[in-house]
C-alpha positions, -999 to +999 in steps of 0.1 A: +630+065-560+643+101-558+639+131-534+608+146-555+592+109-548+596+114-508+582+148-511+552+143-525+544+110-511+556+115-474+554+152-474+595+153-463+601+190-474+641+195-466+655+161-473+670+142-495+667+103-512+701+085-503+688+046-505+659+022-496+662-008-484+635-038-476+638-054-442+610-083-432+584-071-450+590-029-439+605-007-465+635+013-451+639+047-464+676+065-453+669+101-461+694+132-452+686+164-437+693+195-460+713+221-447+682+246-442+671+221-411+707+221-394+700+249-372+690+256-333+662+245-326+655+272-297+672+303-320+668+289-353+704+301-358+730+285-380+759+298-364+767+264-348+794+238-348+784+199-352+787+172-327+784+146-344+744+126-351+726+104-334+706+078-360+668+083-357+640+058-365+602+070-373+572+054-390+557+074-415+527+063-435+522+027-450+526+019-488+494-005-496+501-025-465+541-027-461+550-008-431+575+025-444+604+036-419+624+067-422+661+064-413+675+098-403+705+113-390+703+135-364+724+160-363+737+172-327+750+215-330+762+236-306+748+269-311+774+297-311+743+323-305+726+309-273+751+282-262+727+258-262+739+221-272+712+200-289+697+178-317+683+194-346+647+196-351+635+174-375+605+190-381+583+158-392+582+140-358+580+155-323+609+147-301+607+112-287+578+100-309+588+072-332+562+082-357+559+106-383+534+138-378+522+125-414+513+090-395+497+109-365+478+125-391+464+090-413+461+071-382+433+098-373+417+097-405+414+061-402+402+060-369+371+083-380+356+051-398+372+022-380+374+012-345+409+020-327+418-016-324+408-021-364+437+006-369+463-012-348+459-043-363+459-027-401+492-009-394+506-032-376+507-009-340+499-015-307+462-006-290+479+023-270+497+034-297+464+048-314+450+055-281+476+083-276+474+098-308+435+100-305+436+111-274+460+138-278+442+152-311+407+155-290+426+171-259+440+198-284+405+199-299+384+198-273+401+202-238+393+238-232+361+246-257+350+284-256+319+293-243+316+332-247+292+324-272+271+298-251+228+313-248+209+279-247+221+252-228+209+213-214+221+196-187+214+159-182+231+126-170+240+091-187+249+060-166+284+049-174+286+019-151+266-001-132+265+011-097+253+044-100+281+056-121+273+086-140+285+114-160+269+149-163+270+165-196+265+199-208+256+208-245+253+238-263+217+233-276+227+256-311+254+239-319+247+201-304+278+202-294+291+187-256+310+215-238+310+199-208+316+165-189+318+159-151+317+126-131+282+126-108+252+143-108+252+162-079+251+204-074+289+193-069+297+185-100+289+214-126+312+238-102+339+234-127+319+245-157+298+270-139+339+286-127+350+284-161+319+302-174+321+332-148+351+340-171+336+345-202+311+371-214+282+344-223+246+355-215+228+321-211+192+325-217+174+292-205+186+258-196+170+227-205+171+198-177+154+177-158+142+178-126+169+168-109+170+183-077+209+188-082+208+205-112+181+229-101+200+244-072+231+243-087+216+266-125+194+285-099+230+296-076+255+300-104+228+318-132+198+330-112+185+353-137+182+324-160+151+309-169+151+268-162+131+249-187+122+216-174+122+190-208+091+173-212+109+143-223+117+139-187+080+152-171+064+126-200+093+098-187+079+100-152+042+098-160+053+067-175+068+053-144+033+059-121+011+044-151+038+009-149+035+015-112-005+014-111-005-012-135+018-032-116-002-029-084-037-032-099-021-068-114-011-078-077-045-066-062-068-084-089-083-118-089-104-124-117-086-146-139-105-120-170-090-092-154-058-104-146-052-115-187-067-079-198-037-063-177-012-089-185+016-076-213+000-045-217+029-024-199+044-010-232+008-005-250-001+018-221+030+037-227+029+038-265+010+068-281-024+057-295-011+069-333+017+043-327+001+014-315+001-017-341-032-028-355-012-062-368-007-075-334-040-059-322-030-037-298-059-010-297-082-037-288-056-052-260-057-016-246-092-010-248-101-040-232-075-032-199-091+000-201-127-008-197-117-036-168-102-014-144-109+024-138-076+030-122-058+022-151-080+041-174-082+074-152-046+067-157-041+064-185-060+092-200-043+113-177-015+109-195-028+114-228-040+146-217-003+155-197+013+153-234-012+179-254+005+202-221+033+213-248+009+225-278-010+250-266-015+285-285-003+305-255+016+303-220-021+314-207-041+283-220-009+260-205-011+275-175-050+268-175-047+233-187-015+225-159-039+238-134-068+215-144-043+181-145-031+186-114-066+189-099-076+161-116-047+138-109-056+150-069-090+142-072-086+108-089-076+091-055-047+073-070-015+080-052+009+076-076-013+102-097-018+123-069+022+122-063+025+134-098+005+161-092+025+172-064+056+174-085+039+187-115+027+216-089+066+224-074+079+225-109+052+240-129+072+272-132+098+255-152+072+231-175+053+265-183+091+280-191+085+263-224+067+289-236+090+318-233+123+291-245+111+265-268+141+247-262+147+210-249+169+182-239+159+163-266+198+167-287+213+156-255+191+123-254+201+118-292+237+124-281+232+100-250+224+071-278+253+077-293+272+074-263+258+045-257+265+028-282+304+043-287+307+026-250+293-006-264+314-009-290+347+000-263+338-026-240+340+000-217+370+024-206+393+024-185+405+055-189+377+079-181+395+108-191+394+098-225+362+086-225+352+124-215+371+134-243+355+110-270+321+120-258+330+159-261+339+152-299+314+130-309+285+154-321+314+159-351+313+120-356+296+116-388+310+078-391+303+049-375+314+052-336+338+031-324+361+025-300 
């Protein structure tokens, strides 16, 4: 082995080869310092006078799978300049780390395609040990994003834990990427974001959200010459609920035994779109049959139908027209949970008809929930829900497979 070796292969640019040895199963490497590194480390002078050294041990990368130490003496100066008395800096290894930056740097790369506690176990580390490192690189990455160039935005909720634990998140609908994560999802909880944007110079155009009441106050206090798109993932999502919640209480309320098997495991074929349903299991003639049994259900249900053609009109005009006509409809029908719908549909038709002047939507953010999802499945959970915050802000650049 000689000095140009430990160059290249460990990147250790001002040292030099003095031995190796091989100590259960690790490979020791003793390097020395050249003289170009025994300076101050606050004045970089090299007017000093040597104390004597302190010997330092850091893992640097692995060679195949034998754990590689580098032995170093480090060198304690006086510095005739500043007076300050300290060790040298080392330059490959941050004071008080026992690793390399080079080992920092190819535990990261590994943990991109394998899950945190793979990479402990392959080099031999403890859990936290990674942990740290990850966490550190995505707090330098993604701590403090800038959001001067922020114009589209979405704002919706996951559920963490059970018991109504939740975390808001903001994303930047251009880029995909989260700039935002707050615990709740209450007015309350976007202050920070909305404080940290004040500073900046961003003109936000629309925002995507649901229709949370929360969320409206808090976009229609902090931007109120933004326009508020409401997502018609969310609108469809709740028209879904009242046609389970008919179907549920038509079930209870009938007593034909006909009747009763008609509505009976058709929840999901209500909700499905009539291009999707399966001919294989014969689920257009399940439907049609529930349908032609019970009025409700099909008032309903073609209700419904009619909700989602809301979104491909030629103009905000026609929308407008056929919003209008729904909502008389759903009153008229008699159905509460359809005349409730209508109710809503009417308090909120200014942001559902916002489409048309924004054709934005939450719909990245419910692609970025799934992978949230599944990055906390894959964790177990965490404990540590700053870091979880942190994960979730880097992961629209996860092109692997998540992991915890």
């Amino acid at each position: 082995m000689s000095t140009s070796f430990i160059y290249h292969a460990f990147g250790l640019r001002g040292y030099d080869y003095v031995r190796q040895d091989f100590i259960a199963g690790n490979i020791i490497l003793k390097v020395q310092p050249k003289d170009g590194l025994i300076r101050c480390p606050c004045c970089h002078s090299r007017n000093i006078i040597r104390h004597g050294f302190a010997e330092r041990w850091v893992q640097t990368v692995p060679i195949g799978f034998k754990p590689v130490w580098l032995v170093i003496p480090e060198q304690r100066i006086g510095c005739r300049n500043c007076g300050v008395i300290r060790l040298i800096d080392i330059q490959i290894a941050e004071p008080r780390r026992w690793y390399t930056k080079a080992f920092e740097r190819y535990t990261l790369a590994l943990a991109k395609k394998m899950t945190i506690q793979d990479v402990a176990d392959l080099l031999g580390v403890g859990w936290d040990t990674i942990k740290s490192i990850f966490k550190r690189y995505l707090f330098r990455r993604f701590a403090k994003p800038k959001l001067g160039k922020l114009k589209y935005i979405a704002i919706d909720e996951i559920s963490v834990r059970k018991g109504q634990k939740y975390l808001t998140l903001v994303m930047d609908l251009e880029s995909g990427a989260v700039f935002f994560v707050g615990e709740g999802r209450s007015r309350e909880t976007l202050m920070p974001f909305w404080n940290r944007l004040k500073k900046t110079r961003a003109k936000i155009e629309a925002v995507a959200t649901d229709m949370n009441a929360g969320y409206i106050s808090a976009v229609m206090e902090s931007l109120p010459d933004t326009a508020i798109v409401f997502d018609r993932f969310h609108v469809v999502k709740l028209m879904n609920e009242k046609i389970t919640q008919i179907r549920r209480q038509l079930f209870r309320e009938l007593t034909s035994p006909l009747e009763r098997k008609a509505v009976k495991g058709t929840r999901w074929i209500l909700l499905k779109n009539p291009e999707n349903l399966d001919e294989s299991r014969d689920e257009k003639q399940r439907l049609d049959e529930a349908l032609r049994l019970n009025k409700s259900l099909a008032t309903a249900y073609y209700l419904k139908e009619d909700l989602r053609q809301l979104w491909s009109q030629p103009d905000k005009a026609t929308a407008k027209k056929v919003i209008a006509d729904w909502i008389a409809r759903a009153e008229a029908s008699e159905i509460r949970p359809l005349q409730v719908m209508a109710r809503t549909l009417a308090a909120h038709r200014f942001g559902i008809l916002a489409y048309y002047d924004h054709l934005i939507s939450s719909g990245p953010i419910e692609g970025t929930n799934n992978k949230i999802k599944t990055l906390k499945r894959q964790a177990y959970g965490y404990r540590d829900t700053e870091f979880f915050k942190l994960r979730i802000m880097g992961i629209h650049e996860s092109k692997y497979a998540l992991a915890g």
